[in-house]
N, C-alpha and C positions, 0 to 999 in steps of 0.2 A: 149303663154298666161299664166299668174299667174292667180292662182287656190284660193278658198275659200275651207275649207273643206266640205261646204255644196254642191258645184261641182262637188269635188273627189265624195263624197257617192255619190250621185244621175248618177253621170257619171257611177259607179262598179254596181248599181245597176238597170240600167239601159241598159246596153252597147253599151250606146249613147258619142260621145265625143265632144269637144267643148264646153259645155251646158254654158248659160250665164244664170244672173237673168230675172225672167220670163217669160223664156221658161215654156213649160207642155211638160211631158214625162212619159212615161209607165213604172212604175218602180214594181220591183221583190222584197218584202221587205224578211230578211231573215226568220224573228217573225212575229206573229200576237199571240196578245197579247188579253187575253178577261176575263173579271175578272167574279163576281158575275152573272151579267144580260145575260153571255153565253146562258142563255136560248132564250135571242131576237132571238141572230143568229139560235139557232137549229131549233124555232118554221119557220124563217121566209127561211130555206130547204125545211122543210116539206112542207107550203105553194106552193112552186117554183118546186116541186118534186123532189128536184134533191138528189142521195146520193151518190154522186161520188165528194172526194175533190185532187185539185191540188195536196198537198205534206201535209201531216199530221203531219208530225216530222216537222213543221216550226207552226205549233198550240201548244199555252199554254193557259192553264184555272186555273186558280186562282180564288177558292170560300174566297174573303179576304170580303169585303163589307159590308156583313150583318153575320156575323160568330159568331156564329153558328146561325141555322135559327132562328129567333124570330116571325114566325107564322107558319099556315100553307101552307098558300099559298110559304113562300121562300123555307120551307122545299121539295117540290112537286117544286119548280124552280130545286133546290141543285141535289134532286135527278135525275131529267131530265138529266142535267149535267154530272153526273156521270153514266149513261147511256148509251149517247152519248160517251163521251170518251169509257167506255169499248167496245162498239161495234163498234168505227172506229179507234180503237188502237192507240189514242191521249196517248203517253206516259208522255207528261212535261202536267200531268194534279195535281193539290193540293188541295184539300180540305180545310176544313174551320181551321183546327190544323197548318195549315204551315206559314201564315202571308199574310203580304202587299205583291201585285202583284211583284212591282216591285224591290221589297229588295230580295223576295225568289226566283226571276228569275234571279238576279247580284249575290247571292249565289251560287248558282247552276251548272254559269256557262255557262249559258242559253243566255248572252248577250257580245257581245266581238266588238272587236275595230275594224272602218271601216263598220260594218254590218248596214243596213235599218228594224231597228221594228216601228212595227204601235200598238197601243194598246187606247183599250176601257178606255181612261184614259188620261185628258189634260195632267197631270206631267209625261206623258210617253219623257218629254221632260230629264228626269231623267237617261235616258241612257245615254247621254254626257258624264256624270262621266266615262265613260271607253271607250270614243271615238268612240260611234257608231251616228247615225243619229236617235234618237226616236223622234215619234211626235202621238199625240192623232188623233184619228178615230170615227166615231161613228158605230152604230153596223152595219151600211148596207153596210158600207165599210170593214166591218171588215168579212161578210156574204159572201163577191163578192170577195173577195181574198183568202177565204177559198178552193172558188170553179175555179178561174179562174186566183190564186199567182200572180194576179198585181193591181195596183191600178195607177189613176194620181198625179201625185206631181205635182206644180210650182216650178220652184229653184227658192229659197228665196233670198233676197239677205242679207247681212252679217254687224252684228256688232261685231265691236272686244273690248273687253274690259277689260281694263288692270285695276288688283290691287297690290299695295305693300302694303308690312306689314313690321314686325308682327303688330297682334290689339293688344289694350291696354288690362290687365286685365277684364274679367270679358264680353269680345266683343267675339262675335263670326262668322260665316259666317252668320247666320244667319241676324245678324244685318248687315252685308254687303249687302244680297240682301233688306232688308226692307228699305233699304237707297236709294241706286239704282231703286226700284221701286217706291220709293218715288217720284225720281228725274226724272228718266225718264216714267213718269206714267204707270197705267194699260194697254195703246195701244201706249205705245210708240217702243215696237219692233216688232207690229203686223206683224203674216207671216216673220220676219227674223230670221237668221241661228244666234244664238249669240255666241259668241266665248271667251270664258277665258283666260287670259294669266296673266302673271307676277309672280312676286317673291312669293308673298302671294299664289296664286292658286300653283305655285308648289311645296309649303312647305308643301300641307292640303293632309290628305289620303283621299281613295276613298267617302268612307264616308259624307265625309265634300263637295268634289266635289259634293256629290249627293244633299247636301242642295243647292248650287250656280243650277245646274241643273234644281232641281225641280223645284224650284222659280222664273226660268226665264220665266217661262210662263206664270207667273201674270203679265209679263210687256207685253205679249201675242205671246212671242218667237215661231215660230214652232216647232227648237229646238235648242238646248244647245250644246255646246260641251266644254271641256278640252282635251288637246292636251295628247295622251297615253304617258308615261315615267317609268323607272325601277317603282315607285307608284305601275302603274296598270299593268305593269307584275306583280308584285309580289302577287298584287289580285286577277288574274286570275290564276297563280300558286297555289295558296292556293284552287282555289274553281274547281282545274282540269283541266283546260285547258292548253292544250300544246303550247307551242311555233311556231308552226308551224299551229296553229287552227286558224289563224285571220291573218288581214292586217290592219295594222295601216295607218291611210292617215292624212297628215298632210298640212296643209294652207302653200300655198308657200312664201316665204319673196315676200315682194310687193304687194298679192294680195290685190284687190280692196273690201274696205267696206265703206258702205252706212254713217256710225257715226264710231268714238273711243271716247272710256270713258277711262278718265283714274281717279282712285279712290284713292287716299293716306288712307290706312286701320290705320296708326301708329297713326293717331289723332281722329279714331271716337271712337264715346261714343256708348251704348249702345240704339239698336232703338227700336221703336212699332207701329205698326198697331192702328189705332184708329177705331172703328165704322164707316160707315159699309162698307170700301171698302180697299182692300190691299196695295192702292197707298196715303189711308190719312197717313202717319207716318210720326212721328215726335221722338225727342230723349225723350229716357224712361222718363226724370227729369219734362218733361211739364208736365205729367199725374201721376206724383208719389202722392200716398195718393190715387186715386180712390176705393173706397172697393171691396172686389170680393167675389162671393160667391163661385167660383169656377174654381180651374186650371185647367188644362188639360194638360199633355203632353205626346203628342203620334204622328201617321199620318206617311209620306212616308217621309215630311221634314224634324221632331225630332223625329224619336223614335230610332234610330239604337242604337248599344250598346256603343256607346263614348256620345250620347246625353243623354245616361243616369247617367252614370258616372257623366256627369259636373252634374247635376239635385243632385247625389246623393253625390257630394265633397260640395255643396251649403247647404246640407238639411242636409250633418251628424253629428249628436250632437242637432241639433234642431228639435222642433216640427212644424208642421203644425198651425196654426194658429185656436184658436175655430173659429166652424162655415164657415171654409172655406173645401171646397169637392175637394182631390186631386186624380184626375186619372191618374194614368200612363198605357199606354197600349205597352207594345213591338210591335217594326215593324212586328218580326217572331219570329217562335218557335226557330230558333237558336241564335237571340239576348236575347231574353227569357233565356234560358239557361245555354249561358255565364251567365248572369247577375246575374241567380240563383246561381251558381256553383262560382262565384269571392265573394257573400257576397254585390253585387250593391245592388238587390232586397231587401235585406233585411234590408238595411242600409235605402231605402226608405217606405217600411212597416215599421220602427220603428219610423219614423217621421210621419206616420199617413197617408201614400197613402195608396189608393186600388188600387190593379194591379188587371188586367185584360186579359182577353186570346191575343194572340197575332193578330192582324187585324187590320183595319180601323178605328174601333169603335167611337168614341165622333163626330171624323170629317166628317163620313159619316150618324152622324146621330142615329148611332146604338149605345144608352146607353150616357148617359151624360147628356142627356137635359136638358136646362134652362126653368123654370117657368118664368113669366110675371115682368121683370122688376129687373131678375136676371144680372149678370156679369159673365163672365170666361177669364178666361186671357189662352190661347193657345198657343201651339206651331205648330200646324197646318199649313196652308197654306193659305185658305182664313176665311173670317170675317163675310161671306155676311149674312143681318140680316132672321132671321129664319133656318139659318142651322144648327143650337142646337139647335131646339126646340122652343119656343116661338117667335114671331116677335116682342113682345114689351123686347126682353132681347139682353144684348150687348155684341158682341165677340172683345177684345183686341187680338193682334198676337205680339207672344214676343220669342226669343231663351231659350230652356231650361235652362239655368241660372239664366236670369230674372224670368221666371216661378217660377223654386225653389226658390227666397228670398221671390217672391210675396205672394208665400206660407204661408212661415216661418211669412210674417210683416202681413197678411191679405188684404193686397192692394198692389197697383203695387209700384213696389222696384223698385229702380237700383242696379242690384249684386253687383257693385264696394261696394255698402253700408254697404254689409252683410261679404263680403269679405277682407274687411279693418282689 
């Protein structure tokens, strides 16, 4: 029988064989993944009495969310958190200085190809970028696998979707998936395994994998995957891991999927999310001229340090636009740094952003918000109305490119425009 890679993982993780779609199986993830709200799960032990957990080294806490506390109540969460990890010797524990969960957990080294993580996080679908199985939890599964290392899956069943490139100037992945989600809607891949292939995904570094990743679960992927290749050895070389540390599993030629997409990247334009849902998009050019009060680019989709770079090759030499409010927020404090230490940072400080500590921030709500009947053009991941702040104010979703010309014009651009 020909294999999905959503089979293989669930099969290793499991050490069940055979598995077809829509079986349920008791599966062993390698990670659990728990970011800011870690306090749900500790309150909801204490509750249950229990303080004895399965394998502690397979727990990661990332305080990214609300970083650093902005009251009292998170700071009395934070601290909780920090607590707990020292007294059950949770060592892949980061506080609010380190970033987004899941960029300083693919740093670190903490995610590796073939493995099963769960995490308090839809875009845990973000692990694909390096060939593991991630898919989002909520806390009371994230609480029971703490204590009892397994949880149930369905195997999903699989879309394979193929793109070629190169994109034209000024395109990015990002405009790849806003197209894609465009096309095949918000519940168009609910519950499947979605699968990257083609010439484009394997030209793109890990990186860029992680925007196609993150984003496939606004079409409601369980999760993502890209096929591991020299790529993402050499990522995982970089960030420690040995060669010997992982099992790469790969989709067997033949295996059976539910849809293929195949995508020609070498003729799209650049796309955008419209108000108020991830799957209205349409190409930048219909909504160019909209005013904006304000950009934003940051989040787990664009903030890494190549989506700052394009933001910062867009923005250098020009200004921000009066009256438009530019936020860049670094993923983590190691994108952060490069950033600082190449001269990125400061190329977009001199165009009139404010940068900001490395986390979550605008996208989760924390800093950024829109008053009543404002605009921001994002590079985030969803749109949905009131998650800046206001519910009479509108979120546009665009790739750090468009972002920075949108900047520079004061309304939403097409990069081609600025880059001509």
């Amino acid at each position: 029988m020909t294999k999905t890679f959503a089979q293989k993982a669930l099969e290793r993780a499991s050490g069940e064989t055979g598995l077809v779609p829509g079986q349920i199986v008791d599966a062993y993830p390698d990670l659990y993944m728990s970011h800011t709200a870690s306090w749900r799960c500790i309150r909801t032990l204490e509750r249950m009495g229990v303080d004895t957990l399965y394998d502690v080294d397979r727990i990661a806490m990332v305080m990214d969310h609300i970083s650093p506390a902005n009251s009292a109540k998170t700071a009395g969460d934070h601290r909780l958190c920090r607590e707990f990890a020292e007294r059950m010797g949770v060592s892949k524990f980061y506080d609010v200085n380190a970033g987004i969960a899941h960029v300083v957990l693919m740093e670190n080294g903490h995610i590796r190809p073939g493995q099963l993580i769960i995490g308090t996080d839809s875009h845990s679908t973000i692990y694909g970028a390096l060939g593991a199985f991630g898919t989002g939890v909520g806390f009371s599964e994230i609480t029971a696998a703490w204590v009892t290392g397994k949880l149930w899956l369905r195997v999903p069943e699989s879309i394979k979707i193929v793109i070629e490139g190169p994109l034209p100037p000024g395109t990015h992945p990002k405009d790849i998936m806003l197209r894609l989600i465009g096309d095949l809607t918000a519940d168009g891949a609910t519950y499947c395994s979605v699968e990257f292939h083609g010439s484009y995904v394997e030209s793109l570094s890990v990186s860029e994998r992680m925007t196609l990743c993150n984003l496939a679960m606004e079409m409601g992927a369980k999760n993502a995957f890209v096929p591991p290749d020299d790529v993402t050895r050499r990522y995982l070389a970089d960030a420690g891991v040995e060669p010997d540390g992982y099992e790469e599993l790969l989709p067997d030629a033949g295996a059976e999927y539910r849809q293929v997409v195949d995508l020609d990247g070498r003729a799209l334009a650049p796309q955008i999310a419209v108000p108020h849902t991830v799957d209205n998009v349409v190409p930048v050019d219909e909504v160019a001229g909209t005013r904006l009060n304000q950009v934003f680019i940051g989040s787990c989709a664009n903030a890494k340090y190549d989506d700052l770079v394009i933001a910062a090759e867009v923005l250098a030499g020009n200004k921000v636009a009066p009256g438009v409010r530019l936020i860049v927020t670094p993923a983590s404090s190691t994108v952060m740094s490069k950033a600082a230490s190449d001269g990125v940072l400061s190329t977009l400080i001199e165009a009139g952003a404010t940068i900001t500590n490395p986390g979550c921030g605008a996208c989760a709500g924390n800093g950024g918000a829109m008053a009543d009947g404002e605009v921001t053009l994002s590079t985030a991941n969803r749109n949905f109305q009131g998650r800046m702040g206001s519910y009479q104010s509108q979120i546009y979703l665009s790739s750090p490119a468009t972002a920075a010309a949108s900047a520079i014009r004061g309304s939403i651009t097409n990069p081609q425009d600025v880059l001509r």
